[in-house]
Phi, psi and omega in degrees: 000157182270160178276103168270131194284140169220181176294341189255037192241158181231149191290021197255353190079053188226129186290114144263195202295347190281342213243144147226180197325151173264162181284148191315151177263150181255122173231107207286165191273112181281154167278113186301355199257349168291293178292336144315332203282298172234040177290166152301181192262175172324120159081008201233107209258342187278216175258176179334281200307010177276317184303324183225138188215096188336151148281150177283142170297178172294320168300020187031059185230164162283165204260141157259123213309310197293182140253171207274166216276170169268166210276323160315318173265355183294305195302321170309325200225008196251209221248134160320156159277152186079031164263353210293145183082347171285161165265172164256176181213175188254156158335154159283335161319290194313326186252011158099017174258095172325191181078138163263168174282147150345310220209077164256168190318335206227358166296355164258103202247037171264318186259130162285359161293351196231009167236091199337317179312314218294134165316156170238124171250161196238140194237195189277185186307141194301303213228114181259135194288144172299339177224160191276118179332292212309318195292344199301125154304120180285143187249129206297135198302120183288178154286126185300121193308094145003164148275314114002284170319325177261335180254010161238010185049045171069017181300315209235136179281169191278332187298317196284327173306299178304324158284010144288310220286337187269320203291329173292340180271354191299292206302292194304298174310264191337329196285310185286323162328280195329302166328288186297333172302316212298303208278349216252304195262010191282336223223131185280031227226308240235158159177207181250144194251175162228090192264137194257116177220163193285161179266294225271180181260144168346113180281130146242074178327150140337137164065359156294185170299304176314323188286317207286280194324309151303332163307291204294321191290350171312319195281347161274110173263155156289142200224119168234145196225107200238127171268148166332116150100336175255139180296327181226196182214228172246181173196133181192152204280160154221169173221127212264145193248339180206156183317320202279063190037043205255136202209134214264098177249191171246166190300358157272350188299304181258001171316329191291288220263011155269319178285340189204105194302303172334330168316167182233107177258116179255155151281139172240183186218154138326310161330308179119355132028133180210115156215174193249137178246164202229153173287113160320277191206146166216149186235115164306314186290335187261013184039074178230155155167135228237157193222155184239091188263167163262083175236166194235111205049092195282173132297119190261105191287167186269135158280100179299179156273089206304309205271027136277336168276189191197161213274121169106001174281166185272116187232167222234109112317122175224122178173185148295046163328167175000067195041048154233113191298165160074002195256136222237110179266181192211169176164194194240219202216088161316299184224168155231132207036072163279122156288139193213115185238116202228167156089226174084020190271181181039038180086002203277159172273147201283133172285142157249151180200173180242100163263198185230134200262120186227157177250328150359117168293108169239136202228194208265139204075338186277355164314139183085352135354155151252145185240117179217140172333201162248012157275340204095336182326142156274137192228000217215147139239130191291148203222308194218204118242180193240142154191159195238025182236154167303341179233042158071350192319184195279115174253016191083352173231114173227200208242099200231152173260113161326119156302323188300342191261324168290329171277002168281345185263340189281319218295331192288279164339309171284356185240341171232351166104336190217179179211151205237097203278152176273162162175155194270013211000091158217150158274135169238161173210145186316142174309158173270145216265130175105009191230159213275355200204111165265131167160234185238067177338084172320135221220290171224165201243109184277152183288144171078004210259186186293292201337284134014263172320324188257359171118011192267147198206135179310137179090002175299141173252095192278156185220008185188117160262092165116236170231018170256131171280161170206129208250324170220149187316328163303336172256015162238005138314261193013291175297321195292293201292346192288017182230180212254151170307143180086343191281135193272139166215140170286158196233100201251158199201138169251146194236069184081037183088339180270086171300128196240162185221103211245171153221157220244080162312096191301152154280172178221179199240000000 
């Protein structure tokens, strides 16, 4: 606060009861080696500044060290006006006197700089414009600043720009090089390998396996045989044989829906293809039999010759083992005209036929199959195996019925529904083992039959029909159907040690 004269103060400058003392001076003992150090100099009893003495400015004024105070605080802090020269002073609250100055410090309580009390409230701007912005006439826009410019200042040439842009992506590229040995060589387990693969492409010649497999499985089919009311069925192969969809398989396959018209036999195709087939004709003794899909231009297999082949040529299996369609085994041509007596379950009369013997793997689905050359021909219908496990698996030997003899029976079937068999009217049975004559024993005779006729008598041994030898009852089945009902073949048979040669007008059953 400033110091105002009052009565109890005297104009000589002598401290009244208002004022106090100034305080003692303290003055500490100097260090003599300090004050040479930073005593006055020699002979100099006043202060510094006596020694430098500003030039006068072109205004003949002395120049000021300081700079001048800013105007905000000169207005904040410096003395009200018409004060100049006062001192200041403590309150009179401080020394314990009532009363106030005429003219105290705090009593213009308008301006809020002076007044402790006053809130701080937010006001307009520190600096009010003098004009309004909008009116400013605008000034027209330069040219706009490069990326090269703002960020070199017009420093850096454009060739140099570029060849940083080159020297950074180098620095990348190597950094990514690095990256990848490190992560490529980090693990002693993992690295880069060297696999060796063919330049050419697989060879499929004509007549490979490959060529052959593709012709032919179009022509093959899957056969599923489902009773009413049932989740599963029999399932077995066929091969379609003539344009108008007629597909040739064998007759245990389809045995179920010939005894009971209601089964549902479907056709599968390769394609994946289902359409439904219906029975033609089925004959049991030769276990043949034809089926009817409806499709439009089938793949038709090609037919070969049975009696042409010979032992050791190379045959084709195609059918549906254990359902998995389209599968293809490949072997030879073991035997030829094996006689073979398969079926006979459920009370069914036993088949005999003269097969063709393979080492091909033929298994439970591939009945009704093609058996086909190395042409692609049908040569063959998979018919049985041989196996010495219980559960019927390929043991290398299986069993196929000459296309030449099957298709003389589909043909007989597609044109009348049934087949009409020769026979010889006799019972026969295999020689005993230890006798002096191998071959098919007559047994019983029927009266009046082709047998009959021609003079053949029970304990008769036949050893020979035709140009067939026969060795067992089963080849001289064989032998019998392989000729047409009415046609005479000779019959040579031994009697008492003798051989007689008779001839025999066949019969049909």
């Amino acid at each position: 606060m400033t110091d105002q004269p009052n009565a109890n103060s005297d104009q000589s400058g002598a401290v009244g009861t208002d004022r106090l003392g100034p305080r003692p001076l303290e003055r500490p003992a100097v260090d003599q080696q300090q004050a040479a150090v930073f005593g006055r100099p020699h002979g100099v009893e006043g202060a510094f500044d006596k020694l430098y003495t500003p030039a006068p400015n072109g205004n003949g004024q002395k120049l000021n060290l300081a700079p001048p105070t800013p105007e905000s605080l000169a207005e904040a802090f410096s003395r009200p006006a018409g004060a100049e020269g006062v001192r200041l002073q403590r309150p009179l609250e401080a020394s314990g006197e009532s009363g106030a100055s005429e003219d105290p410090l705090w009593t213009d309580t308008s301006d809020p700089w002076r007044d402790p009390a006053a809130g701080a409230v937010l006001a307009g701007p520190a600096v009010v414009p003098e004009e309004d912005e909008t009116e400013k006439p605008k000034l027209p826009k330069g040219a706009q600043l490069s990326l090269p410019e703002v960020l070199f200042g017009r420093r850096v040439q454009p060739k140099a720009l570029a060849l940083l842009g080159v020297v950074a992506l180098v620095i990348g590229a190597v950094g990514g090089l690095v990256g990848w040995w490190v992560a490529d060589t980090g693990s002693a387990l993992t690295g880069s390998a060297t696999i060796s693969e063919a330049e050419a492409a697989k060879e499929r010649p004509p007549g490979s396996l490959a060529d052959i497999a593709r012709r032919v499985s179009p022509a093959v089919v899957s056969l599923e045989v489902v009773k009413p009311g049932a989740d599963s069925g029999e399932q077995g192969s066929g091969v379609v044989i003539d344009p108008q969809g007629y597909v040739l398989t064998n007759e245990h396959v389809v045995g179920t829906a010939v005894s009971d018209a209601a089964t549902k036999i479907t056709a599968v195709f390769n394609d994946g293809t289902r359409t439904e087939a219906k029975i033609v004709g089925a004959d049991q003794k030769t276990d043949l039999a034809v089926v009817k899909v409806n499709v439009t231009n089938p793949v038709v297999m090609q037919i070969g010759k049975s009696s042409d082949l010979q032992v050791g040529d190379a045959v084709v299996a195609v059918g549906s083992p254990l359902a998995l369609q389209n599968s293809i085994t490949s072997g030879i041509v073991s035997a030829l005209d094996r006689p073979v007596t398969a079926g006979g379950d459920n009370g069914a009369a036993p088949v005999t036929y003269s097969a063709i013997q393979t080492d091909a793997a033929i298994n439970h689905g591939n009945s009704g199959g093609a058996l086909v050359d190395s042409t692609g021909a049908l040569v063959g219908i998979n018919s049985a195996i041989r196996s010495s496990s219980s559960d019927g698996g390929s043991i290398g030997i299986g069993f196929a019925i000459p296309s030449d003899y099957a298709i003389k029976i589909a043909k007989a079937l597609i044109k009348d529904g049934k087949v009409k068999h020769a026979d010889i009217g006799i019972n026969a049975a295999s020689t005993v083992a230890g006798s002096s004559t191998m071959g098919a024993q007559v047994r019983n005779v029927a009266p009046g039959g082709p047998a009959a006729s021609a003079g053949i008598k029970e304990g008769d041994v036949i050893t020979k029909v035709g140009d067939h030898v026969v060795r067992d009852s089963a080849e001289l089945t064989v032998a019998v159907r392989s000729h047409d009902p009415g046609q005479v073949v000779p019959v040579q048979l031994a009697r008492d040690g003798a051989l007689l040669v008779v001839d025999v007008t066949l019969g049909s059953d």
